[in-house]
Structure formats: C-alpha cells, structure tokens
C-alpha positions in Angstrom: 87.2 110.1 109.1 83.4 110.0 109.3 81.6 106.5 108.9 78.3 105.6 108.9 78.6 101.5 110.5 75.2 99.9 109.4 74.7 96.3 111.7 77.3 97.7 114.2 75.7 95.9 117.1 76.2 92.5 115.7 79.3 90.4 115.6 81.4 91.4 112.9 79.9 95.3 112.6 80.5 95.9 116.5 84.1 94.3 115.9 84.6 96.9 113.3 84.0 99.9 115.4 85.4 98.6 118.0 89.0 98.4 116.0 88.1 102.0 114.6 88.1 103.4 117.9 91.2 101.3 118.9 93.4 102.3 115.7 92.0 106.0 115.3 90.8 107.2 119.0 89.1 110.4 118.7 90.1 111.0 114.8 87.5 108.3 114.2 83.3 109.6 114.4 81.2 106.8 114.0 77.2 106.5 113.4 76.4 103.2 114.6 72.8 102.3 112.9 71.5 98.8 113.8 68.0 97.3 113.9 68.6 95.5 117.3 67.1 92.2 115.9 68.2 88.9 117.9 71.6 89.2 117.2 71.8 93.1 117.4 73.2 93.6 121.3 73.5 97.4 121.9 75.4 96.1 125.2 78.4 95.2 122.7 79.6 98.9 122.6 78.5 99.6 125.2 82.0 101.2 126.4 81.7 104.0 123.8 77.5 105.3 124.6 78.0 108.8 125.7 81.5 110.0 123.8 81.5 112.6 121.2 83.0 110.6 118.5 80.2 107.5 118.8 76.4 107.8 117.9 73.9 105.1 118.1 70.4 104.7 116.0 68.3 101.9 116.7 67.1 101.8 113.0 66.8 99.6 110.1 68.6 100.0 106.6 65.7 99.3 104.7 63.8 102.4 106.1 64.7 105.5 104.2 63.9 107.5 107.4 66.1 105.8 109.5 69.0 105.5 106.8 68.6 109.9 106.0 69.4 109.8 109.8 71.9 107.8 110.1 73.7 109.9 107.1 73.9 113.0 109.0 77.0 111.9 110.9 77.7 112.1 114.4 77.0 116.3 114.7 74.8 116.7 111.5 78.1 116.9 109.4 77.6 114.2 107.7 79.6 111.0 106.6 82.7 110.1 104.6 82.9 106.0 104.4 79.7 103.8 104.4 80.4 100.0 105.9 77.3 97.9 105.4 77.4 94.7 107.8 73.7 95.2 108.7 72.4 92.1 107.2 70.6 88.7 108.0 73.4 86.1 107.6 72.3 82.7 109.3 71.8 80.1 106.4 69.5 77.5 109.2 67.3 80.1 109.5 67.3 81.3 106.0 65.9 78.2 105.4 62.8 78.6 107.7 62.0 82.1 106.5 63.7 83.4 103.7 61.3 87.0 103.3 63.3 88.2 106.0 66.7 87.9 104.1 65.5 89.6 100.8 64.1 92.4 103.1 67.5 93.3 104.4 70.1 91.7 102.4 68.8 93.2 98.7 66.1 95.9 99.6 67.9 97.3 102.4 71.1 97.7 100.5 69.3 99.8 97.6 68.2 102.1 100.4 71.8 102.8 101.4 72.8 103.1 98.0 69.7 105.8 96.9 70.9 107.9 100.2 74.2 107.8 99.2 73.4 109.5 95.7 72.7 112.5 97.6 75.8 112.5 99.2 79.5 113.2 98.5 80.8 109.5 99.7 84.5 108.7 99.6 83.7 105.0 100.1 81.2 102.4 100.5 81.9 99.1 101.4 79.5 96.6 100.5 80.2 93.2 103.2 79.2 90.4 101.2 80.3 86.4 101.5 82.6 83.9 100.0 79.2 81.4 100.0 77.9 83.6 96.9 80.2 81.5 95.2 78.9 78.4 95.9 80.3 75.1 96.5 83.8 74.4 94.8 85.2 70.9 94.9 89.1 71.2 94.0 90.7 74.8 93.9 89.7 78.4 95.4 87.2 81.0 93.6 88.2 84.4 91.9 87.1 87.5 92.3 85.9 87.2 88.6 83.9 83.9 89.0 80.4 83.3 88.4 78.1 83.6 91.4 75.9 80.6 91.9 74.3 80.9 95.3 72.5 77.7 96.4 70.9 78.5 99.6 68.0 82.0 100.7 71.0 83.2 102.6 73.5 83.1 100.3 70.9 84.2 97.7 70.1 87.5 99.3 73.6 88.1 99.7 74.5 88.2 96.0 71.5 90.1 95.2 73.2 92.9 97.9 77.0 92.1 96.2 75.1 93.3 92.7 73.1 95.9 93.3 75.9 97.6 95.2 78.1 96.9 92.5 75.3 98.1 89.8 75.2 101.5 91.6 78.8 101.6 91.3 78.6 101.4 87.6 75.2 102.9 87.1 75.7 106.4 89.1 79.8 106.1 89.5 79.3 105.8 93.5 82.6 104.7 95.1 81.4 101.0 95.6 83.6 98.4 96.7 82.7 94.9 97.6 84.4 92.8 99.9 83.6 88.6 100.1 84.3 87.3 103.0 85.0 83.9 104.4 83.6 82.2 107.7 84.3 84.8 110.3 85.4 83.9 114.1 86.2 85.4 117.2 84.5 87.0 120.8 80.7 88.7 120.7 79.6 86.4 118.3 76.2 85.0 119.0 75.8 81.7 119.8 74.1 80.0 117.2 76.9 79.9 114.4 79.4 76.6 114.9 82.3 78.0 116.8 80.1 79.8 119.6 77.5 77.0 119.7 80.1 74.3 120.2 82.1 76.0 122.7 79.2 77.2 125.3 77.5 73.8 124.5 81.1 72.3 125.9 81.4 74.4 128.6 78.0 73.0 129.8 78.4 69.7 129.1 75.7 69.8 126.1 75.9 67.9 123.1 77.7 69.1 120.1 75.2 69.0 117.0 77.7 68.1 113.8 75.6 68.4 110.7 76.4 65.1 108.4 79.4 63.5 108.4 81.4 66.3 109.7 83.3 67.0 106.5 81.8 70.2 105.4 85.0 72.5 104.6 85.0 76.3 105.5 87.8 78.9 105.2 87.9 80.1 108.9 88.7 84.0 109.5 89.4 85.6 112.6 87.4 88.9 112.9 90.1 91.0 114.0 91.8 90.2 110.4 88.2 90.8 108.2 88.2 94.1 110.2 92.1 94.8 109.5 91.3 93.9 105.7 88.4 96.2 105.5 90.5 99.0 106.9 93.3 98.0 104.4 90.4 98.4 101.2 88.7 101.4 102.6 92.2 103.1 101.5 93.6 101.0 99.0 90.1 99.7 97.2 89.8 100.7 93.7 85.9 101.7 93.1 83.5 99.3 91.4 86.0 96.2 92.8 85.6 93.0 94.4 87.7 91.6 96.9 87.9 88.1 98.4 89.2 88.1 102.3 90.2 84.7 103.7 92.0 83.5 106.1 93.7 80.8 104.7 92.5 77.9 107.0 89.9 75.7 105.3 89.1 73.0 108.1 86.2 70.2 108.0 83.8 70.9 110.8 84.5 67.9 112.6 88.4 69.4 113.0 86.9 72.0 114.1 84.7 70.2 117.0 87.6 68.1 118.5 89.7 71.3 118.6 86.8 72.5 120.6 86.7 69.8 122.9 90.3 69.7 123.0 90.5 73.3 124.5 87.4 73.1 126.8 89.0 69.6 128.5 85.9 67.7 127.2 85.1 64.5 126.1 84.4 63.2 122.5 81.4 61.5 123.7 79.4 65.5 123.6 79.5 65.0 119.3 76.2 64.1 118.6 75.7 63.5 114.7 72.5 64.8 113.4 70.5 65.3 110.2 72.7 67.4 107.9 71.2 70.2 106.3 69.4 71.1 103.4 72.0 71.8 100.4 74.7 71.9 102.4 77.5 73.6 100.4 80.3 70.6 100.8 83.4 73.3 100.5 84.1 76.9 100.3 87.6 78.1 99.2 88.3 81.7 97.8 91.5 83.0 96.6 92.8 86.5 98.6 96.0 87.0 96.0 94.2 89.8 94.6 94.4 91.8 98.1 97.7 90.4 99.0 99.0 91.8 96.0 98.0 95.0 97.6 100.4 94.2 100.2 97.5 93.1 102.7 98.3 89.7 104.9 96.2 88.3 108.1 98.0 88.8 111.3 96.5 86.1 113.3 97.4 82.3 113.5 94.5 79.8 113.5 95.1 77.7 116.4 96.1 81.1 118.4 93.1 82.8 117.3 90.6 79.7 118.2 92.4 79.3 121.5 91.8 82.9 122.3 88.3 83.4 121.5 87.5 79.9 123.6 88.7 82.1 125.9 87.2 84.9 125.4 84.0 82.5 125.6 84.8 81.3 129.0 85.8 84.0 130.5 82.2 86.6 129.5 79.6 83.6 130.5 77.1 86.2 131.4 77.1 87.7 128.1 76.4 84.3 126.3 74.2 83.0 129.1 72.1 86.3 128.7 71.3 85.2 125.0 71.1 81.0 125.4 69.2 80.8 129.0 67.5 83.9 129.0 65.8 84.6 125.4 63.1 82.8 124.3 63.6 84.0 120.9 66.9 81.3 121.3 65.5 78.6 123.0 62.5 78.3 120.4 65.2 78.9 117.7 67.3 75.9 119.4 64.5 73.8 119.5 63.1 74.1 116.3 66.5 73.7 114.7 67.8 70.7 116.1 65.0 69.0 118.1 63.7 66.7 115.0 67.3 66.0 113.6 68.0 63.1 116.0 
C-alpha cells in the first residue's frame, strides 16, 4: 500500500508511520509531508531517512504545490490511502491565535481534498476529534450527534470533519472520518497534560492543574488510535464517521497524582491555577459503532501511562531539546501560565 502521511513528524502522525513500517516492513511506501512547525520534529523518524519505502517533504497542506508533491508517492507512482494528521490541535494556543487553526485545520484540508479529485484514491482518512462534540454532562456522544464546538480549536476541527465529509458526498471521494479522543503515549511534545506533568515531575517543577482538577477526558493510547485507523482504512465504509476511544474517562487531577505516583514525587508539585477559558467540563464518545466492526483497544490504561512515563524518562534529551532549548517553548510557557497564579 501507498500512503501519503500529512503531519507525520508530529505526535500522533509520526506514531502512525512508525506502526506502518512495523506491521507492513517494506510492503508499506510512505510520503511523509509535514510543515515542521513547533511540534513538527523531523528527528522522530528519523530511523527510516534514506530507505526506499520512506519519503519526507517539508511542506504544508494548505499549499497546492507542496500537497501535488506530496501526491506523487514515494517513486512518482503515486498514492493509494491519504491520512490527514497534519493539523494545529493545541486548544491554549488556539486561544491566543486562532488564524492559525482555520489556516490548517479547514483550508488546508480542502487542499488535500481538491488534489485528491485528480487522483484514483482508495481512502482518505480525515483525523478529526471527540472535542467537536462539545461538552456532554451524563452519557457518551454518537457518531450521529450534532457538533457544537466551543473553543478556535475545536472549531477548526469541525470545519476539517465537514468539508472532508462534504467532498465525500459532493464528488463520491472515499472519505472517512475518524473522531478521536485524548491521545497519549512517547514523542508527544511537551506542552499537552500527560508530557507536561511528567517532565515537570521529573524536574521537580510545579504541576499547573487548570481549575479544580475535575475536567473529564477519555484517555487513548496512541498505539490503539494508530491500530484503529489501520482497522478503518480496511473496514471503513466511505462517507462514515467513526468515534475511537479508549474507554478511560479520568478527571485531570487522577491523572496528576498517577503522575506523581510513578515519578516518586510529592503532592506538594500541584499548583492550582486559573482555569481556562470555556473549558469543556467532560468529553465522552461512544466507540460501539467500530467495535461492532470487531475492532477493540489492546492496551490497559495504567500499563499504558506507566509505560510512556517511561518512555519519558528514559529519552530526556529529546524532551529537554524542546523545553530548555527552544525559545519558541519557553515564551509559549511563560505566556501560558505565568499570569495564572
């Protein structure tokens, strides 16, 4: 199979090619296309530079150029499966500049989507989130629920998660869209909860909980959202929508003492601050609709947390590259938290 990996330097998108290469070997090309913006590490995949099955663009999605490229394939042969991960996902800084978000998020997926008129596509995956949903006090979200986005982030992503599935419906491209819940696991960069509060431990550096800590989030281990997009890339049925979850809704502050817990630190590091600005109170998405596929997660929470602390630990010159190193964090960082007391 040929695929065309858009954001495949990032977290989730280098975690996809990297499971690729590890379930497929050599049957597996892959055009790895990523703007290398903060979070964008080249370095990730680094293993894989120089085979004849791997090709990286530094590009961006919402460039026709760039995306024409990126649809040639590895040799010019072109591509069979399109997975779109390239996108801005951080709500904090969705919140201090949203222009960025609509740029990628919405504009840069009609750019994929007009290239991949011209083609002769098996499948494109559209990654989009649970958080389109919104906030949901009691009971999980359906596939077939209104979207009601409260935040630039989420926002942008619905605005992706429709025109993708518009295409599908307008020009009979071989959409499917995939809503995903909070993703965790190694290479992610530290500035989403998990990462933050586990190098922040390590260093003996306060642990900035938003609020009273009883935010809920559905907590998926990457490895899983990778197996799950594998699963749908077969099984999907064109112009559908699929929740992935992995079943473990935890309040942040469960989340922060299991931290502490692993890295042998005290509670005294939880430093309450200022919560943020319409913060969504609970996500919860139902995944029957791709279990009934005959699609489960693999991975147990706590096994899953424990190993990525690990993984955390054990590759402090990867993290300590991005959080002592980059100026583009350390403003970040202090702009972020410094006025939240």
């Amino acid at each position: 199979m040929r695929y065309l990996v858009t954001g495949g330097a990032g977290f989730i998108g280098s975690n996809f090619v990297r499971y690729l290469f590890n379930k497929y070997g050599d049957a597996a090309q892959v055009v790895n296309l990523d703007k290398l913006t903060y979070a964008g590490i080249r370095e990730n995949l680094a293993e894989y530079e120089g085979k004849p099955n791997y090709r990286f663009l530094h590009g961006d999605i919402a460039k026709p150029e760039d995306v024409a490229e990126a649809y040639k394939g590895v040799d010019g042969s072109g591509v069979d499966v399109v997975v779109n991960f390239a996108a801005e996902t951080h709500v904090d800084r969705s919140l201090m500049e949203a222009g960025t978000f609509i740029e990628t998020d919405v504009h840069g997926v009609l750019v994929l989507l007009e290239e991949a008129r011209k083609t002769n596509l098996t499948r494109f995956v559209q990654i989009s989130t649970d958080e389109v949903y919104g906030s949901i006090d009691d009971g999980s979200f359906t596939e077939s629920d209104p979207l009601n986005p409260r935040n630039p982030y989420s926002a942008s992503k619905a605005g992706g998660d429709r025109m993708a599935y518009a295409y599908s419906q307008t020009y009979n491209l071989p959409v499917i869209i995939t809503r995903a819940s909070n993703n965790f696991g190694p290479w992610q960069y530290p500035e989403k909860l998990i990462p933050l509060f586990v190098t922040n431990a390590i260093d003996d550096l306060p642990l900035p909980l938003y609020g009273d800590g009883r935010n809920v989030r559905d907590w998926l281990y990457v490895e899983d959202h990778c197996a799950a997009v594998d699963f749908l890339i077969e099984h999907g049925v064109n112009g559908e929508t699929y929740n992935i979850g992995g079943g473990n809704e935890r309040e942040n502050r469960e989340i922060t003492q299991k931290i502490l817990e692993l890295t042998k630190k005290p509670d005294t590091l939880i430093k309450r601050v200022a919560d943020r600005q319409g913060h969504d109170r609970r996500y919860s998405i139902d995944m029957s609709k791709v279990e009934s596929m005959g699609f489960r997660c693999a991975t147990d929470f706590d096994t899953a947390l424990r190993s990525t602390v690990q993984w955390y630990v054990e590759n402090e010159p990867w993290w300590r590259a991005i959080k002592e190193r980059s100026a583009e964090f350390k403003a970040y960082y202090e702009k972020q938290y410094a006025a939240r007391g």
